[in-house]
N, C-alpha and C positions, 0 to 999 in steps of 0.2 A: 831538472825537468820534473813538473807534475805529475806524479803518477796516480793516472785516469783507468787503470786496468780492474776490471770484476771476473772475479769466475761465479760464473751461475752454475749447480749443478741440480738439473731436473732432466727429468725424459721424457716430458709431454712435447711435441713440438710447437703446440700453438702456444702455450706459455710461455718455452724461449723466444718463440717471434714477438710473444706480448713485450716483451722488457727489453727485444734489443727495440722496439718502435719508442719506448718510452724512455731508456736510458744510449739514446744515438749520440748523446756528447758524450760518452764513455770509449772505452774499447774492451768490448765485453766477448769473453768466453766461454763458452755454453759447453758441459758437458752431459752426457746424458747416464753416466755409471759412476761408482766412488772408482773404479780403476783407471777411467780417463783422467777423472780428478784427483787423483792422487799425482799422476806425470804430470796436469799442470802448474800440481802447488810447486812440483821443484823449479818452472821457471817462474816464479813470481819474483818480485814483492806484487800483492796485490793491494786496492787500496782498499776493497769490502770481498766478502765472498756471500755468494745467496745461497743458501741449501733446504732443497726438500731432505724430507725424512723419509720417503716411502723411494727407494730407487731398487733396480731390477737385480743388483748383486748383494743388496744391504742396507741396514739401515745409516740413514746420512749421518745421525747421530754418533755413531764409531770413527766413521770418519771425522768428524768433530773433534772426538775427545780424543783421537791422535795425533791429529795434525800440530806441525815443531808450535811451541811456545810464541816461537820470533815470528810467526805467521799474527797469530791470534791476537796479540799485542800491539801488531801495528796496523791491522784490518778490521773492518765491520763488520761483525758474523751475524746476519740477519737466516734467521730458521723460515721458510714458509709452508705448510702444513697443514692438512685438515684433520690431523690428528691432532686435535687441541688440548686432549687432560692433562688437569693439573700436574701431572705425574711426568709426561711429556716434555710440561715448560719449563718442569723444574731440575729436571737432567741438561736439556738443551743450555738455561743460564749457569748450571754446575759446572758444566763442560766449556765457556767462555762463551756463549754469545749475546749478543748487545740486545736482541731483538727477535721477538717473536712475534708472525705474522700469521692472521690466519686465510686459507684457503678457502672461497673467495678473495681475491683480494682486490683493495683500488689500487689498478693500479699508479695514478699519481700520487694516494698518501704512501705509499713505499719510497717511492720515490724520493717523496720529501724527507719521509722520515732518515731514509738511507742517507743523502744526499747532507741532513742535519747532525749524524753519526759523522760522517767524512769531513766532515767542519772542523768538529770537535778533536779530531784527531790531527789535524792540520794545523789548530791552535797550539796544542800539546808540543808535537813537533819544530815547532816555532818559539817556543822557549827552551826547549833546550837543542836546538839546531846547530849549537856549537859549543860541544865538549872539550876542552884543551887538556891533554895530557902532554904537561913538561913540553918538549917541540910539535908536538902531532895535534890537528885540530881534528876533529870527527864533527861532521856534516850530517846528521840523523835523517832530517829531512831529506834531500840530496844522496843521500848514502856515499859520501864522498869520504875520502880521507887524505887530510893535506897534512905535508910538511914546514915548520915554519926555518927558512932561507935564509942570515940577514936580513929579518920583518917582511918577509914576502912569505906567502904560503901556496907552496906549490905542490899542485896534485901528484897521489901516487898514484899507479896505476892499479886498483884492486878490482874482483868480480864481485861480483853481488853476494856469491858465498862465503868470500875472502874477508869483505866489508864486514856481513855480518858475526863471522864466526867472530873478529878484531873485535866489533863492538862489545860482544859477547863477554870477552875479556877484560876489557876496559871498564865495565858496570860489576865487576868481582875483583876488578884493579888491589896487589898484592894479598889474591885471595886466591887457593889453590883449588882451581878445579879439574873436576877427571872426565875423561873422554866420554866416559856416557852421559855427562852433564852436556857436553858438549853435542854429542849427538842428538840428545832427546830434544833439546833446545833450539837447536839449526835442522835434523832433518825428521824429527816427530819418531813412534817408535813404530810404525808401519815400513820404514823404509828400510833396508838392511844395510848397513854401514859400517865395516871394519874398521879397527883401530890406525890399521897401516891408513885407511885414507882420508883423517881426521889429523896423523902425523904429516901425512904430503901435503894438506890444505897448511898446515903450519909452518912447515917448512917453506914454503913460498912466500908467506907473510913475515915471515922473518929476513928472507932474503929482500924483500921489499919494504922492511923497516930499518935495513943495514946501517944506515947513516943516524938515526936515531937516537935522542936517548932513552927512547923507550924500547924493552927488551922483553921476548916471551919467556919464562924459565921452563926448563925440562923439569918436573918433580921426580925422581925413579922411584915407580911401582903405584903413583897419584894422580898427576895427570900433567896441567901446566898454570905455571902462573905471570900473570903482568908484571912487571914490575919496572923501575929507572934505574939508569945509573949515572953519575956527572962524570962527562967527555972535559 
């Protein structure tokens, strides 16, 4: 399924009415502080996020530059702003975003421009939409992850966190990585996330790759790594 989801975070409310009137083929979520938006980037994936920089707890820009990797990598980070110095634009692209927009804005060239971001991203997606590790196909696009059955591929059952932490692994494939790689990566370093619940996320993903021959390794004292073995 297409995912059409934006988080906007601004506080003005005639600007979020601006953009859900212009962006209504989306399904867009408006928050008005970096603390709402912080609780909805855990339920994302989104497909772009819009951020001012001027919000009533902080600057938007913090949030930016903590938000996990796996957000910013597969989202549009479009900045809107009437703080335009150079100074501004040039932390805003430092910190991952695609676009700097300034306050005023049109808004249908956002739109577009947004809209020619989420393209681009979709094409990307689409070449590498199906990763095959040994039996296990990974669905990027989709965030699906299947098993190959006697040449059938049939779906496992993962969550979005599951998918992505697996993906995580798969792109460091027989490369040992450690839990903080893992956290800063999947839930940014705003978010507070123990070791023990980085282990339970794995542990389920392994109980759901049993059949397998793809396997997670435990490192002791390192963290964990991907790796095959022949059944």
């Amino acid at each position: 399924m297409e995912n059409k989801k934006i988080l906007f975070v601004e506080d003005a409310p005639d600007v979020q009415a601006l953009l859900k009137s212009i962006l209504k083929d989306y399904s867009l979520t408006c928050c008005s502080t970096i603390g709402e938006a912080e609780k909805e980037i855990l339920q994302g994936p989104f497909c772009a996020i819009i951020l001012d920089i001027e919000l009533p707890d902080g600057d938007g820009l913090r949030l930016l530059v903590e938000c996990p990797e796996s957000l910013k990598s597969n989202s549009a980070i479009f900045i809107i702003s009437g703080k335009t110095s150079l100074a501004n634009k040039a932390l805003a692209f430092s910190y991952g975003a695609d676009d700097f927009i300034q306050k005023p804005f049109d808004p249908l060239e956002l739109r577009m421009r947004l809209e020619a971001k989420i393209r681009k991203l979709k094409d990307h997606d689409k070449r590498i939409a199906n990763l095959k590790i040994e039996d296990l196909v990974i669905n990027v696009a989709e965030q699906k992850l299947l098993i190959d059955v006697s040449g059938q591929n049939i779906p496992i059952s993962f969550t979005s966190l599951e998918f992505r932490i697996f993906n995580f692994l798969a792109k460091n494939k027989e490369t040992i990585t450690s839990r903080d790689e893992i956290m800063n990566h999947i839930w940014g370093n705003r978010v507070h996330v123990v070791n023990r619940t980085v282990d339970a996320h794995i542990a389920h993903i392994r109980k759901k790759i049993s059949r397998s021959r793809v396997k997670i390794e435990t490192i002791f004292g390192c963290g964990y790594k991907l790796t095959t073995t022949n059944k």
